[in-house]
N, CA and C atoms as a LAMMPS dump frame, in Angstrom:
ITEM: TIMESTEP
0
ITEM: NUMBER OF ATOMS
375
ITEM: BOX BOUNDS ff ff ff
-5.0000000000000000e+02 5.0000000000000000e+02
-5.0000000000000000e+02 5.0000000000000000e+02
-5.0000000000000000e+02 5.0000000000000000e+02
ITEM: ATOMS id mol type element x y z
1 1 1 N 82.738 54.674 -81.343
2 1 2 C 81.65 54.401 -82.274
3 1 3 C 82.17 54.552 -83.692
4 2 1 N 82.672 53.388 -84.1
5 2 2 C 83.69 53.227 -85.631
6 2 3 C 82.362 53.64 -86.619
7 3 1 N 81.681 52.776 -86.93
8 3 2 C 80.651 52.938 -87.771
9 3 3 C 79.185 53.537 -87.851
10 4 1 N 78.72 54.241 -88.7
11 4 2 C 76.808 54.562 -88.238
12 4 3 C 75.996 53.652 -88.244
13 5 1 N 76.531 52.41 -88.367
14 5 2 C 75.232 51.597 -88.275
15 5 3 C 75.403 49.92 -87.762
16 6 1 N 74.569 49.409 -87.778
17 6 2 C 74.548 48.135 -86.71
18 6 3 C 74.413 46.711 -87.916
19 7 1 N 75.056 45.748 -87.391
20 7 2 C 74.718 44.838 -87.854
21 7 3 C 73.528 44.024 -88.201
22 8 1 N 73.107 43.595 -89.31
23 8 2 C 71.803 43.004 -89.391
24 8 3 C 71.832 41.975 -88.236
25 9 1 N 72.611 41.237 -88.007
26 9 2 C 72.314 40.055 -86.691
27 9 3 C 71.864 41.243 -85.291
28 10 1 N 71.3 42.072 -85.244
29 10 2 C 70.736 42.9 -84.031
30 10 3 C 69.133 43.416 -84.583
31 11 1 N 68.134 42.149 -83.721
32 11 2 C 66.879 42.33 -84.382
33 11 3 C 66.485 43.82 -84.492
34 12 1 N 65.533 44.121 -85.21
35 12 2 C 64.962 45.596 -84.224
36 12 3 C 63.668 45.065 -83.219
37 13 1 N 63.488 45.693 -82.196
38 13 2 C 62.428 45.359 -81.142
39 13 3 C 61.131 45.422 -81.405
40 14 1 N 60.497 44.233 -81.5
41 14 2 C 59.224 43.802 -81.13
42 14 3 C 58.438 44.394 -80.72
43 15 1 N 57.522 45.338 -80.813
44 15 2 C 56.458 46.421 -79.965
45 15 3 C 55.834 45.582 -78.796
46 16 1 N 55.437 44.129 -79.033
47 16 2 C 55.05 43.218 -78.188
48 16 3 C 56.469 42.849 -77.304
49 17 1 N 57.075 42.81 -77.483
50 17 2 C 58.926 42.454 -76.915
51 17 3 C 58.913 41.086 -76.636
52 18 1 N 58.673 40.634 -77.928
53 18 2 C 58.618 38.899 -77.808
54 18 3 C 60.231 38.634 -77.882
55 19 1 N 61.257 39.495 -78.544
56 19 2 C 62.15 39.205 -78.519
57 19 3 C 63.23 40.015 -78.04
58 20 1 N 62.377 40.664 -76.34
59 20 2 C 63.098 41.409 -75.628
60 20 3 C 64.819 40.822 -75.63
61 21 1 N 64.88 39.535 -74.995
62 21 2 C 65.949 38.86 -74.454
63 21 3 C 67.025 39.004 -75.455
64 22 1 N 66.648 38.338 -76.461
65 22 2 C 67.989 38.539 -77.685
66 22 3 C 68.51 39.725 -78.071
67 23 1 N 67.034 40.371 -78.112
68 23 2 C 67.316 42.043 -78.746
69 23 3 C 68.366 42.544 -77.577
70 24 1 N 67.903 42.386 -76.208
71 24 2 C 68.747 43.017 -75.184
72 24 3 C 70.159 42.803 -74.947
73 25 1 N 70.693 41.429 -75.477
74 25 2 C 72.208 40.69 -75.1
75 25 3 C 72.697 41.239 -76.706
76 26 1 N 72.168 41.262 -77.776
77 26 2 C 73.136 41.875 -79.069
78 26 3 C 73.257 42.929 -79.024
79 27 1 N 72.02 44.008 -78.467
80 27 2 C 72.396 45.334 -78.593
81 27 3 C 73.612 45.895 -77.624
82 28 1 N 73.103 45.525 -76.791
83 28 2 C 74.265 45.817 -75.65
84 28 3 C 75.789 45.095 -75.769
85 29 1 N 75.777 43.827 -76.554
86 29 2 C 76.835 43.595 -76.889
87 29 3 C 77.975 44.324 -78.364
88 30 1 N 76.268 45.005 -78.716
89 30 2 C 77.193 45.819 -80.108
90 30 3 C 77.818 47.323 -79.312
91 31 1 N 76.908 47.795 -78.399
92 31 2 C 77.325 48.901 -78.004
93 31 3 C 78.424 48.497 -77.125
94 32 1 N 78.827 47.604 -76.655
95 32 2 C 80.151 47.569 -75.66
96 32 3 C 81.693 47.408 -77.251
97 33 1 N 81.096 47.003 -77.896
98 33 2 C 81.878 46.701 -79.486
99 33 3 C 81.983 48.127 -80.042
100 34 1 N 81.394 48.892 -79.725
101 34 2 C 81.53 50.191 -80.122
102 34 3 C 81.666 51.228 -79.048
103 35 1 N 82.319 50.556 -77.789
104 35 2 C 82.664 51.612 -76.833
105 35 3 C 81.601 52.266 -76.448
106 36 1 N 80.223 52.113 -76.485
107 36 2 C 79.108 53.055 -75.962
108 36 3 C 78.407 52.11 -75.133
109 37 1 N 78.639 51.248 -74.208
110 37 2 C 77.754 50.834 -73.227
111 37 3 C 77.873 51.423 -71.873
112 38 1 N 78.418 52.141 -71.939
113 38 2 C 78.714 53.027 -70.793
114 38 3 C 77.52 54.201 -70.888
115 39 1 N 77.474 54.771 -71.947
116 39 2 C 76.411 55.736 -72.246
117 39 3 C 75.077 55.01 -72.204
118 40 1 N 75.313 53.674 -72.553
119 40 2 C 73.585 52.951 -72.043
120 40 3 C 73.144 52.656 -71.226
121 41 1 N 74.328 51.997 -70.426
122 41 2 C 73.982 51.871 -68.703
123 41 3 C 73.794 53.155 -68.082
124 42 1 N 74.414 54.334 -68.577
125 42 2 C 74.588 55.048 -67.512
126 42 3 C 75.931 55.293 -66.942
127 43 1 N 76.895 54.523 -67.237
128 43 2 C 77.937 54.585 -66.294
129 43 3 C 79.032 55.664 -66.634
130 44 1 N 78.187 56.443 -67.696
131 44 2 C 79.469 57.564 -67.931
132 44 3 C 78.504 58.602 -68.12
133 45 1 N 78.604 59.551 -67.219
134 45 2 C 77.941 60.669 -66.725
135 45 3 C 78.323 62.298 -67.719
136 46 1 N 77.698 62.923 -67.999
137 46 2 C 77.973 64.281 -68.682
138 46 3 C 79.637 64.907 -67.769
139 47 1 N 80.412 65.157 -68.506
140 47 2 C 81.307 66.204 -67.591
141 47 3 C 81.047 67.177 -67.061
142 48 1 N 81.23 67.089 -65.996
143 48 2 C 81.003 67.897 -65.171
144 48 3 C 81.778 69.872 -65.494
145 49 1 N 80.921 70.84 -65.212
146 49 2 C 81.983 71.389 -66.076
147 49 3 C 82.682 72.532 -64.795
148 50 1 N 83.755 72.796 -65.052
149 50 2 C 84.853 73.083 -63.697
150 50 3 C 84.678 74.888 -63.571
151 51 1 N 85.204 74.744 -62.631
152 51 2 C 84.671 76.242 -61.631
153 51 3 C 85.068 77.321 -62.56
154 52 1 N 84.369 78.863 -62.614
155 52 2 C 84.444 79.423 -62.654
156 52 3 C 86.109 80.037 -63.043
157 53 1 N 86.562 80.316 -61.729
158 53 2 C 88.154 80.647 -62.119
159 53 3 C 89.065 79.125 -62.108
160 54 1 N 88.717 78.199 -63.141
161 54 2 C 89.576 76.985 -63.115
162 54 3 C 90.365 77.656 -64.508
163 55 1 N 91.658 77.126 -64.254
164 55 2 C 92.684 78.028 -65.399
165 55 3 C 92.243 77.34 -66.718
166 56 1 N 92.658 78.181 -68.24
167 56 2 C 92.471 77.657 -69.399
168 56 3 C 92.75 76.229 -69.365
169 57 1 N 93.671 75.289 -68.745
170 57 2 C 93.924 74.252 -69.308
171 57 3 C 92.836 73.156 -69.021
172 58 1 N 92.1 73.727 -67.392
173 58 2 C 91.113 72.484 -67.211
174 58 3 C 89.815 72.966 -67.936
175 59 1 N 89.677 74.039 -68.443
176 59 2 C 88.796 74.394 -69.493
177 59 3 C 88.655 74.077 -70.78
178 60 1 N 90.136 73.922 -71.287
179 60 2 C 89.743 73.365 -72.529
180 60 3 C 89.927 71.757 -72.367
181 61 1 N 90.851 71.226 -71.042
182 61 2 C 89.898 69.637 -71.427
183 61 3 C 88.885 69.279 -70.95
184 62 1 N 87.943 70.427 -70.016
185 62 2 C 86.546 69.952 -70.391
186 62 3 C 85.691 69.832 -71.229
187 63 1 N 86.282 70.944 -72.151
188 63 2 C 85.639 71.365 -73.668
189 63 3 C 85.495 70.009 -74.348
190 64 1 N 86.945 69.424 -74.333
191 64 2 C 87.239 68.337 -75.213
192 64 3 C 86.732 67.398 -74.775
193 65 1 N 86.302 67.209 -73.081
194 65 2 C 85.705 65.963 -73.037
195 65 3 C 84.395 65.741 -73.156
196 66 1 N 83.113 67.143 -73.043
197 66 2 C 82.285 67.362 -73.275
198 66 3 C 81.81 66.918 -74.855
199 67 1 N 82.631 67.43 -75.751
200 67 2 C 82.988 67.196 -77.158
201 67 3 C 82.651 65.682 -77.41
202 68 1 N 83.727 64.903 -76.541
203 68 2 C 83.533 63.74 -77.075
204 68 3 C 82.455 63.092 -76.589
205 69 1 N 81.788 63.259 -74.929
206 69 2 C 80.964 63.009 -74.705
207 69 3 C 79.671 63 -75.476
208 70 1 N 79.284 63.712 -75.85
209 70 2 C 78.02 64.57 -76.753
210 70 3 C 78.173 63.664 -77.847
211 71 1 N 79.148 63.451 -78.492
212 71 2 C 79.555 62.95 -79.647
213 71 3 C 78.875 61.097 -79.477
214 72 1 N 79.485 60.426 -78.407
215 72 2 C 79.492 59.575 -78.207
216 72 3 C 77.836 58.764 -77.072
217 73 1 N 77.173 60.326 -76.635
218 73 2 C 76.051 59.737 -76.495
219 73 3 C 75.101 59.955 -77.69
220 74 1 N 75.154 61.488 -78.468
221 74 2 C 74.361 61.038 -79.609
222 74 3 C 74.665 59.705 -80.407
223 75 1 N 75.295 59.28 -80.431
224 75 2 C 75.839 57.983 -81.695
225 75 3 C 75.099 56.784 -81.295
226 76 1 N 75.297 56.356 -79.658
227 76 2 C 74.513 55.515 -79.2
228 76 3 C 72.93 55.509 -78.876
229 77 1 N 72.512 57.077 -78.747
230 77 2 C 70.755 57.289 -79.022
231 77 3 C 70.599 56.909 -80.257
232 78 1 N 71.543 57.189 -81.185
233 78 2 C 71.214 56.863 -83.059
234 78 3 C 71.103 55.563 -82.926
235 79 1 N 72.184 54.487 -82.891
236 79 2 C 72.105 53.225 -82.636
237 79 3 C 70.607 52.871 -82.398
238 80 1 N 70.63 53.099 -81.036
239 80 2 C 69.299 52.481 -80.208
240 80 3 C 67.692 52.811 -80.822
241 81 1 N 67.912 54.172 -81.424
242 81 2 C 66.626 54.671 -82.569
243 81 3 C 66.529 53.379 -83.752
244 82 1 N 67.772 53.329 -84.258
245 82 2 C 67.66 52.293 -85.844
246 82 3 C 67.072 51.35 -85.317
247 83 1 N 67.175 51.042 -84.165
248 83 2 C 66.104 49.245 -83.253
249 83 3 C 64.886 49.143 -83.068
250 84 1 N 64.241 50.511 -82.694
251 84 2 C 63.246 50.352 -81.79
252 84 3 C 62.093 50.76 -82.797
253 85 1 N 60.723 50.095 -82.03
254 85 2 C 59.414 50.102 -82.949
255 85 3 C 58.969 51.61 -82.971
256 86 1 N 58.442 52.525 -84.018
257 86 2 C 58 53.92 -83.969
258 86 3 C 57.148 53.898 -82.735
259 87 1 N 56.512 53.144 -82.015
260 87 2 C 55.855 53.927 -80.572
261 87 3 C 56.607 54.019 -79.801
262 88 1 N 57.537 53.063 -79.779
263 88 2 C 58.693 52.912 -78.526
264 88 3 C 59.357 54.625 -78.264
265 89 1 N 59.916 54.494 -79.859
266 89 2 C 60.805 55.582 -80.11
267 89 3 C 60.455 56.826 -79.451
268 90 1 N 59.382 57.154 -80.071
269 90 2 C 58.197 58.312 -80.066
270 90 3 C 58.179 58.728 -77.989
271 91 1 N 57.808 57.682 -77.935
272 91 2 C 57.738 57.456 -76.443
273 91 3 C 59.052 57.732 -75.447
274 92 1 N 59.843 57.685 -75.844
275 92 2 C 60.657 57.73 -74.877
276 92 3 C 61.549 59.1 -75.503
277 93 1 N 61.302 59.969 -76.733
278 93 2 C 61.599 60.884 -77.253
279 93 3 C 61.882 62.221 -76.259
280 94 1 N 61.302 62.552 -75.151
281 94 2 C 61.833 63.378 -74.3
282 94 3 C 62.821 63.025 -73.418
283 95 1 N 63.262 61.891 -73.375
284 95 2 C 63.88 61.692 -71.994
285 95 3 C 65.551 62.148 -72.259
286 96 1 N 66.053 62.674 -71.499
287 96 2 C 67.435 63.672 -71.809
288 96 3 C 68.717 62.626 -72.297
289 97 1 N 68.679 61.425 -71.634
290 97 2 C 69.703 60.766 -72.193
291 97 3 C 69.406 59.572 -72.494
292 98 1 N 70.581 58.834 -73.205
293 98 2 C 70.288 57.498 -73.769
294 98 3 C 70.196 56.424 -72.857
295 99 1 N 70.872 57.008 -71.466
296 99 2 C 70.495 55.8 -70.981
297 99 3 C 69.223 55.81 -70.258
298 100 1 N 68.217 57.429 -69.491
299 100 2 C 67.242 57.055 -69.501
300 100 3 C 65.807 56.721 -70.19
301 101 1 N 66.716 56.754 -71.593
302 101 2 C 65.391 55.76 -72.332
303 101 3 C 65.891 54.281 -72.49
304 102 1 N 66.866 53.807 -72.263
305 102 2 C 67.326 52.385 -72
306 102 3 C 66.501 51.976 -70.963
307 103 1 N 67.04 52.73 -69.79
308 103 2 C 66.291 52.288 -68.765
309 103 3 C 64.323 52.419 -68.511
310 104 1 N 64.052 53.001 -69.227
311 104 2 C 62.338 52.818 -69.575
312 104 3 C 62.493 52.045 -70.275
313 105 1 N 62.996 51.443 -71.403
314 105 2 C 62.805 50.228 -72.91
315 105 3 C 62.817 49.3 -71.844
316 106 1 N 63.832 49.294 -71.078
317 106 2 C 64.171 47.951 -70.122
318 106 3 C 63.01 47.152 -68.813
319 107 1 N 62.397 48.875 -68.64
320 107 2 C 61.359 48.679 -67.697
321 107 3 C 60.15 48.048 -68.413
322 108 1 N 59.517 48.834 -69.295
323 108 2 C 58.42 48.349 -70.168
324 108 3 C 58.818 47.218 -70.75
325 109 1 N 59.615 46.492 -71.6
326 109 2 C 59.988 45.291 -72.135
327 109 3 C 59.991 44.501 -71.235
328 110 1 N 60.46 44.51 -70.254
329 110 2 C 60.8 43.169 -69.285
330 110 3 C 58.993 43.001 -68.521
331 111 1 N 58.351 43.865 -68.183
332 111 2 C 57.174 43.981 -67.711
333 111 3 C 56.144 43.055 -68.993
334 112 1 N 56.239 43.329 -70.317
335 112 2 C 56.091 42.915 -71.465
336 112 3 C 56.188 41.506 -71.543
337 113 1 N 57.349 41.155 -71.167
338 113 2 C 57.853 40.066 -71.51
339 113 3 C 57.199 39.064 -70.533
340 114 1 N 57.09 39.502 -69.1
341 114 2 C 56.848 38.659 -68.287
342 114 3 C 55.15 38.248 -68.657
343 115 1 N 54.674 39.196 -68.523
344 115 2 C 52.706 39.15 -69.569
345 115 3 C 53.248 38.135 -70.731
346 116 1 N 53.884 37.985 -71.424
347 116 2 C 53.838 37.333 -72.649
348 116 3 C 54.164 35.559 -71.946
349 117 1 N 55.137 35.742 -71.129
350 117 2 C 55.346 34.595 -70.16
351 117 3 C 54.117 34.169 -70.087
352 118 1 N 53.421 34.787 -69.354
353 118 2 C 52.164 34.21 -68.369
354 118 3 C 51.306 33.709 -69.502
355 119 1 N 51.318 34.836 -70.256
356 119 2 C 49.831 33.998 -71.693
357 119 3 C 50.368 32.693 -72.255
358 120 1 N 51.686 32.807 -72.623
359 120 2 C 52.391 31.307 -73.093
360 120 3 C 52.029 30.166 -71.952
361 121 1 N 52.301 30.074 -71.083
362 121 2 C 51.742 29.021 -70.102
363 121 3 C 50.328 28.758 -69.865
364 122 1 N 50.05 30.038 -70.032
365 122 2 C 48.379 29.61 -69.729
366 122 3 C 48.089 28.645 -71.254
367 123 1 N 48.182 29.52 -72.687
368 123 2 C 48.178 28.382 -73.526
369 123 3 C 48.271 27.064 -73.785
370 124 1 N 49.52 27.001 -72.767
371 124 2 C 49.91 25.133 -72.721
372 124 3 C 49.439 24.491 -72.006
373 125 1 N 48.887 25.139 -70.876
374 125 2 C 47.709 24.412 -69.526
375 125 3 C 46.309 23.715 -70.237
């Protein structure tokens, strides 16, 4: 995560999520650009932290990987905050990691989106 902040070409999200789709393929394409899509999917898990009598050395590189971990999921919750509409935010404000408030944005938006589907067609009928 080189920089604190995101490119203007990454809308911020729609409270209605009219522009779930785009919002979803730039953000995620900025966070793989900044090495944190792993922390959004999910696919990189807290370190685990090692036994009791594990000698100093696997202790301090858990330290260090914990370190960077922490480091590198706050950066991508920051990211994903600068996007999202104040209810969104607000809303998903307890959930322990970034990726399970990805994965609620993802649930509610796409649910969103599909309602917005249906009213658009009915319009054109």
């Amino acid at each position: 995560s080189s920089s604190e902040s995101l490119p203007n070409s990454i809308p911020k999200l729609q409270s209605d999520g009219e522009n779930w789709v785009i919002f979803d393929t730039r953000f995620s394409d900025a966070m793989n650009a900044k090495g944190c899509l792993g922390h959004l999917m999910g696919d990189v898990p807290e370190p685990k932290k090692p036994d009791d009598d594990a000698d100093s050395a696997a202790q301090a590189a858990h330290c260090t990987a914990l370190e960077k971990w922490t480091r590198n999921e706050a950066s991508t919750r920051y990211f994903l905050s600068q996007r999202l509409p104040n209810t969104l935010l607000i809303s998903t404000k307890g959930l322990t990691t970034v990726s399970s408030q990805w994965a609620y944005i993802t649930r509610s938006m796409t649910s969103k989106s599909i309602h917005l589907q249906a009213d658009q067609r009915q319009k054109f009928l």
